[in-house]
NUDRENGU-30210 format. One record per residue (C-alpha): residue number from 1; x, y, z. Coordinates in steps of 0.001 Angstrom, whole numbers. Layout:
! residues N
+-----+---------+---------+---------+
: num :    east :   north :      up :
+-----+---------+---------+---------+
: NUM :       X :       Y :       Z :
...
+-----+---------+---------+---------+
This chain:
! residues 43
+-----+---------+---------+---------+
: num :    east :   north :      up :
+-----+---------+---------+---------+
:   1 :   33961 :  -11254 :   18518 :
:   2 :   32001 :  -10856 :   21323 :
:   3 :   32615 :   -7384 :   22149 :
:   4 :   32076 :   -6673 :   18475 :
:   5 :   28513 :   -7954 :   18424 :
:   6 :   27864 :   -6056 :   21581 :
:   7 :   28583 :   -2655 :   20483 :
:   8 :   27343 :   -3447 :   17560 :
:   9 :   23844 :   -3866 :   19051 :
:  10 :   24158 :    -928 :   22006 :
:  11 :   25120 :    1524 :   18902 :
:  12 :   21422 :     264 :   17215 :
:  13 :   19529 :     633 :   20001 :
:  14 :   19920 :    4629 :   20137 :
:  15 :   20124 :    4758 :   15999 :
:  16 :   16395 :    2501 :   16378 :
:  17 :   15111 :    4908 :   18620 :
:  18 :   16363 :    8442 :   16652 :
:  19 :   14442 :    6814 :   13357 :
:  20 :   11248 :    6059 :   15388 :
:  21 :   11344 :    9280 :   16947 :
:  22 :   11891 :   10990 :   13112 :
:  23 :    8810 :    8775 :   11762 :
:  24 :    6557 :    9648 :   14456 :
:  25 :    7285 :   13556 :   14512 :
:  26 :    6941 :   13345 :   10377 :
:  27 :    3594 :   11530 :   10237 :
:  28 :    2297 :   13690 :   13086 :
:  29 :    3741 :   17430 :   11287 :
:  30 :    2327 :   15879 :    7952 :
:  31 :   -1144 :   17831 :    6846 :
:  32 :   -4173 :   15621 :    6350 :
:  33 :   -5131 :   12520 :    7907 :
:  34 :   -3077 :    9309 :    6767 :
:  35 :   -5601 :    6812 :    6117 :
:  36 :   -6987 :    9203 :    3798 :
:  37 :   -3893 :   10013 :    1775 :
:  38 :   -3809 :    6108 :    1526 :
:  39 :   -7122 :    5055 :     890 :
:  40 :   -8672 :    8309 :    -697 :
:  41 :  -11963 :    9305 :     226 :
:  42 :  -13250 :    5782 :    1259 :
:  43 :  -11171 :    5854 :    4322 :
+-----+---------+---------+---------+
């Protein structure tokens, strides 16, 4: 059980980082500023 848990955490460690990575690279490719896309003209 032991070994189970254990792989199961050193296989989300890379898959955490690969989706962080993604995120990042979308929100910085995306045109526009964020907080203005989310607030509107206010921001």
């Amino acid at each position: 059980m032991w070994a189970y848990a254990l792989r199961r955490i050193l296989i989300a460690v890379p898959t955490l980082i690969a989706v962080y990575t993604l995120v990042f690279l979308f929100v910085r490719v995306a045109p526009g500023d964020p907080a203005v896309a989310a607030l509107g003209d206010y921001a």
